[in-house]
Residue, then its C-alpha position, 0 to 999 in steps of 0.5 A: x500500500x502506498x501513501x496519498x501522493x502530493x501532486x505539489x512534489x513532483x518537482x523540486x524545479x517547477x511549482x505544480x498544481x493540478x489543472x483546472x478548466x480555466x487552465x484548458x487555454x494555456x493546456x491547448x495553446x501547449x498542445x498545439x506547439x507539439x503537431x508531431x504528436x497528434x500526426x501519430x495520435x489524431x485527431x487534432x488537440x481542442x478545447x473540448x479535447x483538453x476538457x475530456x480529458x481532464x474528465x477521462x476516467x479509466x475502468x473502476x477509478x475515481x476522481x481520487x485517483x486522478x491527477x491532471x497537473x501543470x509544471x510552472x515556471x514563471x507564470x508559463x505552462x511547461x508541461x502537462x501530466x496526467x496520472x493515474x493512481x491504482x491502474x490497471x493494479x495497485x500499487x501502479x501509477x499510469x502515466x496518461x499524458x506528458x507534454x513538455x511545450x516545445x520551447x523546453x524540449x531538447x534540453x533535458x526538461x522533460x527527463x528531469x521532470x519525470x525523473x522528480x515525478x519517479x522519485x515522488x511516486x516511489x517515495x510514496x510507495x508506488x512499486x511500477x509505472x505504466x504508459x502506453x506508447x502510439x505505435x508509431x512515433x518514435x520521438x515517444x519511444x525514445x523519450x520513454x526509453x532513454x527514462x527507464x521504461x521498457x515495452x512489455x510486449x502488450x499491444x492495445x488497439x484504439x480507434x487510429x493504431x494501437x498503443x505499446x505498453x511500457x513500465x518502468x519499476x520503481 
């Protein structure tokens, strides 16, 4: 069993907070500086998209368990997460989404901000963390490689591809 996370320790570089719908402006215009990703995940990030997901929910999970935040610096959106507590086993935290804004990719950023948000999740008892990958981007597979994570070898289709599975143990 694991101790309740605190979303605000993540990181000890960037102020984080969970992500309100008054935050869906800043999330969007985020999103829309990675067209890359969404060539492999369509369709195209919108309000509405952003909005969804801030909602989206997996199987036997409740609001509880759900964690939509933003890394701040300086007043400016820098990246995105969304985890989830508990899924799919106990003691797992599933990476839903990550999006570093384009202006900070490249320099390491993102690798230190899940390399806070891995030593946050094992500190408060998480034993895996789980993603799934779109099949075919390999600026995804690589940024999830060079961070620990391996492919278990699990394939799930949805509605354009499929998504490979990746953890990695805490």
């Amino acid at each position: 069993m694991h101790t309740a996370l605190d979303v605000c320790a993540l990181s000890s570089r960037y102020a984080v907070r969970p992500l309100l719908r008054p935050d869906a402006p800043a999330v969007l215009a985020l999103c829309e500086g990675n067209p890359l990703f969404y060539r492999y995940h369509p369709p195209f990030v919108t309000l509405q998209s952003i909005y969804d997901d801030m909602d989206a929910l997996p199987p036997g999970r409740t609001v509880a368990n759900k964690h939509y935040v933003g890394f701040w610096s300086g007043g400016e959106l820098v990246a995105v997460l969304d985890l989830v507590e508990d899924y799919p086993r106990e003691d797992t935290a599933m990476l839903g989404f990550f999006m570093m804004d384009a202006r900070h990719q490249g320099r390491g950023e993102g690798s230190a901000i899940i390399g806070g948000c891995m030593a946050c999740l094992r500190d408060a008892g998480f034993a895996c963390v789980r993603l799934g990958i779109d099949r075919d981007n390999p600026q995804s597979r690589a940024f999830w490689t060079k961070n620990g994570f391996v492919l278990t070898g699990e394939e799930v289709p949805n509605d354009f591809s499929s998504y490979l599975m990746m953890e990695r143990n805490l």
